[in-house]
N, C-alpha and C positions, 0 to 999 in steps of 0.2 A: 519186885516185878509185878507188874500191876496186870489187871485179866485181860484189858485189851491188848498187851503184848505180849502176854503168852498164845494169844488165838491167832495175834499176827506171824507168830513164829512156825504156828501150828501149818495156817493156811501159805506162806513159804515154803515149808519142808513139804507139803503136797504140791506146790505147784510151780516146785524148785528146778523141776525135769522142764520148764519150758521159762527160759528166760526171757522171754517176750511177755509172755504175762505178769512177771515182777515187772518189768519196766515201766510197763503201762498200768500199774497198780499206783 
């Protein structure tokens, strides 16, 4: 797994509470 998808995973589990903002990421 490479660093930018661990920081993508990172920034998902914080910002997991609002599925609006995954979408539009």
């Amino acid at each position: 797994m490479s660093d930018n998808d661990e920081e993508r995973m990172q920034f998902m589990a914080l910002t997991g509470a609002s599925s609006d903002d995954v979408a539009t990421t």
